[in-house]
C-alpha positions as CSV (number, residue, x, y, z in Angstrom):
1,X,19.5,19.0,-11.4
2,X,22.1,16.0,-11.3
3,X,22.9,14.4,-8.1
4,X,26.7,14.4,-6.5
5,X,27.8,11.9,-5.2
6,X,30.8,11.0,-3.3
7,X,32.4,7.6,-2.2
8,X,29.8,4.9,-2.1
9,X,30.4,1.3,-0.4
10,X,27.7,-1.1,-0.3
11,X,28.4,-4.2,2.3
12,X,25.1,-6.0,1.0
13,X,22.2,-6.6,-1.3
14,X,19.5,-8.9,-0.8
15,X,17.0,-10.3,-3.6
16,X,14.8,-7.6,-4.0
17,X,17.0,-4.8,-2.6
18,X,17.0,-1.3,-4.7
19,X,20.0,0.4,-5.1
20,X,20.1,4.1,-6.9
21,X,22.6,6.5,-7.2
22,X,21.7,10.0,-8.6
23,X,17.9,11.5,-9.3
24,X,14.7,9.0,-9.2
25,X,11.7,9.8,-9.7
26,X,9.9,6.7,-8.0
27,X,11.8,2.8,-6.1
28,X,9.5,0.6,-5.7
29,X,10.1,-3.1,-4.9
30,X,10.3,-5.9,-7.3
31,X,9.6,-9.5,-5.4
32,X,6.9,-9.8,-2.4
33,X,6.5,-12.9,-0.5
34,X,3.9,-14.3,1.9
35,X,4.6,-16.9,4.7
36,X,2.2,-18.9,7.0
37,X,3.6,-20.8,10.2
38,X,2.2,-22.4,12.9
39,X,2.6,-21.8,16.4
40,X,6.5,-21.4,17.7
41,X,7.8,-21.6,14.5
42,X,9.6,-19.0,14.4
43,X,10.9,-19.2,18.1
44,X,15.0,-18.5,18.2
45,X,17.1,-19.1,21.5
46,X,19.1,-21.2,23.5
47,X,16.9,-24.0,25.5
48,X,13.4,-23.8,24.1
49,X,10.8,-25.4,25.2
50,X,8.0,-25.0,23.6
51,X,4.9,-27.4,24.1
52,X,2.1,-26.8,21.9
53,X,-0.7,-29.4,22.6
54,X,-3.0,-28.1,18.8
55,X,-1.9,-25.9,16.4
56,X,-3.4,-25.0,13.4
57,X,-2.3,-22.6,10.9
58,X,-5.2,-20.7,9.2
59,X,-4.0,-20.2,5.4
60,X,-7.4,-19.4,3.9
61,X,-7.6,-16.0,1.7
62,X,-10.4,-14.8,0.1
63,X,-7.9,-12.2,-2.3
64,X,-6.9,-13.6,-5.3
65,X,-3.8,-11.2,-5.2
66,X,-1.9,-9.4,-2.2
67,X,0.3,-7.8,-3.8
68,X,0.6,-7.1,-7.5
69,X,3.9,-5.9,-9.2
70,X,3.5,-3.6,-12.2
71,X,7.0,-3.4,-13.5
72,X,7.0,-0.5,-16.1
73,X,10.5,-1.0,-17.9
């Protein structure tokens, strides 16, 4: 049965948002994305201080792929 839908305002979409309005039968994402950092990189504030005397990031994986996209258009 078909979907009713009223006013619709979307603020905003990022680069692998999904909008859909009406009946779906399965959203799935289309981008995925992997990110390796090393200690207090990601640290947000005001007046860090962040002393890190060794920092190694360990990037090794033994997958050949995380996460596969099968896009069935």
């Amino acid at each position: 049965m078909p979907a009713i839908v009223g006013a619709v305002k979307i603020n905003a979409m990022g680069a692998s948002s999904v909008f859909n309005i009406g009946d779906v039968f399965t959203i799935s994402p289309a981008s995925t994305a992997k990110t390796f950092a090393g200690a207090g990189s990601f640290n947000t504030g005001d007046y860090l201080n962040v002393r890190n005397e060794y920092s190694a990031t360990n990037t090794y994986d033994k997958d050949l792929a995380d996460s596969n996209i099968n896009t069935i258009i």
